[in-house]
KOLZA-46100 format. One line per field, with one value per residue (C-alpha): residue number from 1; x, y negated, z; residue in one letter; chain. Coordinates in nm, 3 decimals. Example, Ala and Ser with C-alpha at 12.3 -4.5 7.8 and 13.67 -1.06 7.14 Angstrom:
<recs>
num (1/2)
xx (1.230/1.367)
yy (0.450/0.106)
zz (0.780/0.714)
residu (A/S)
chaine (A/A)
</recs>
This chain:
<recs>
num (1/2/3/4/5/6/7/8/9/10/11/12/13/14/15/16/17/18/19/20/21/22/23/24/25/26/27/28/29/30/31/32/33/34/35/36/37/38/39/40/41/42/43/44/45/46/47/48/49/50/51/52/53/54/55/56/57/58/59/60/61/62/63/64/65/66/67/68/69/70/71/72/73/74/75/76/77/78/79/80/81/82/83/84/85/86/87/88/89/90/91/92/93/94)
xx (3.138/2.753/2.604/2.484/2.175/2.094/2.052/1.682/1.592/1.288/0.999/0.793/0.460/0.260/0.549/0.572/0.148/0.205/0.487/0.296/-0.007/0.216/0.375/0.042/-0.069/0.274/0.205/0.272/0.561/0.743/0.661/0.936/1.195/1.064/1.040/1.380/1.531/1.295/1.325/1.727/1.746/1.525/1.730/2.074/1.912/1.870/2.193/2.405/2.217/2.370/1.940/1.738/1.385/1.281/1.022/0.820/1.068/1.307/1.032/0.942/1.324/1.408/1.071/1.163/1.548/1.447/1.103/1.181/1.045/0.785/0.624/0.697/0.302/0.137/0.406/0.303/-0.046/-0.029/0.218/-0.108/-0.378/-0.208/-0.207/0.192/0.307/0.622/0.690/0.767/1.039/1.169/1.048/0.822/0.625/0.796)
yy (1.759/1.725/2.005/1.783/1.996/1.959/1.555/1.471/1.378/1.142/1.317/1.108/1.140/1.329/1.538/1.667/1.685/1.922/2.095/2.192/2.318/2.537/2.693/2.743/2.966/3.201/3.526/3.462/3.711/3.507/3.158/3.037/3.208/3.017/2.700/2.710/2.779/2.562/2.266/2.256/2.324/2.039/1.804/1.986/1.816/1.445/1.438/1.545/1.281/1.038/0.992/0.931/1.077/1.366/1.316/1.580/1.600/1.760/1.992/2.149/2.234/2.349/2.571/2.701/2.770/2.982/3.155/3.538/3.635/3.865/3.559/3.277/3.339/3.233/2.924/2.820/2.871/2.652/2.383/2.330/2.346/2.055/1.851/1.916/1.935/2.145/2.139/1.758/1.819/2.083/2.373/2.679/2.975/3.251)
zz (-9.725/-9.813/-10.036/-10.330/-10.347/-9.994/-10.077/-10.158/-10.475/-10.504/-10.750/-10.971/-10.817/-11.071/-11.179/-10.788/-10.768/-11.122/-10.936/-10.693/-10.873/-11.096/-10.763/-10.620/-10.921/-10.861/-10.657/-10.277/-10.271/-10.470/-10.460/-10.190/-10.438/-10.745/-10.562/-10.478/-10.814/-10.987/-10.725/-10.694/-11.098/-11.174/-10.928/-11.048/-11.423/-11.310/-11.124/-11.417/-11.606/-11.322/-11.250/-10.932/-11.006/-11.104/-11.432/-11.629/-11.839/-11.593/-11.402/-11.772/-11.872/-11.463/-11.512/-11.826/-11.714/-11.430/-11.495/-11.586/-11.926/-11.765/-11.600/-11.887/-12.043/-11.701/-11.660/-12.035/-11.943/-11.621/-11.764/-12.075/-11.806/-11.646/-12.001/-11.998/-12.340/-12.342/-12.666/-12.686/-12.447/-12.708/-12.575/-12.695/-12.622/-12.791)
residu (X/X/X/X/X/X/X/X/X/X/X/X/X/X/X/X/X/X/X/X/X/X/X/X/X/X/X/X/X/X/X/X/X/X/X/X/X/X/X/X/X/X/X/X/X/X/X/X/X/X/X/X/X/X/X/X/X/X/X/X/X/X/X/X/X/X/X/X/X/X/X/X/X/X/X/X/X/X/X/X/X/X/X/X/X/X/X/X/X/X/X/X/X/X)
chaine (A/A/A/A/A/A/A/A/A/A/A/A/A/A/A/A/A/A/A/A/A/A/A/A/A/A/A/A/A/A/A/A/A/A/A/A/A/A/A/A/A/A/A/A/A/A/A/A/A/A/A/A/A/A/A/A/A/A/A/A/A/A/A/A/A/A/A/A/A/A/A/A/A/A/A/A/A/A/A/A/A/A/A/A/A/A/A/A/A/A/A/A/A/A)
</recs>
């Protein structure tokens, strides 16, 4: 039996491009980790909406979800330098 998380999931274009920026601003040490969690939660999110791309919407709430509270300032930080605006997908910075 496939692994449903081992089945790609398409990424809306500028979602993935603000993806990766965010990753590339993580420390080195732990950016394959973060990836990872971020990546499968984000895809874990579409397909329980029965979906089949991943939008903005979806990368915020997977970030969010799985960014430790000691690192959730720079995420914010990255997300607004990107012109991602958290907040109207419900989320804050406290």
């Amino acid at each position: 039996m496939t692994d449903p998380d081992r089945i790609p999931m398409k990424w809306e274009e500028e979602t993935e491009r603000k993806f990766n920026i965010v990753l590339e601003q993580i420390p080195a040490l732990i950016r394959g980790v973060a990836e990872t969690l971020v990546s499968k939660k984000a895809v874990r999110i579409v397909r329980e909406d029965n979906r089949q791309l991943v939008e903005e919407k979806d990368m915020v709430a997977a970030f969010f979800s799985e960014t430790p509270a000691g690192f959730r300032k720079d995420m914010i930080r990255s997300l607004e330098e990107l012109g991602v605006d958290y907040k109207a997908y419900g989320f804050n910075a406290d």
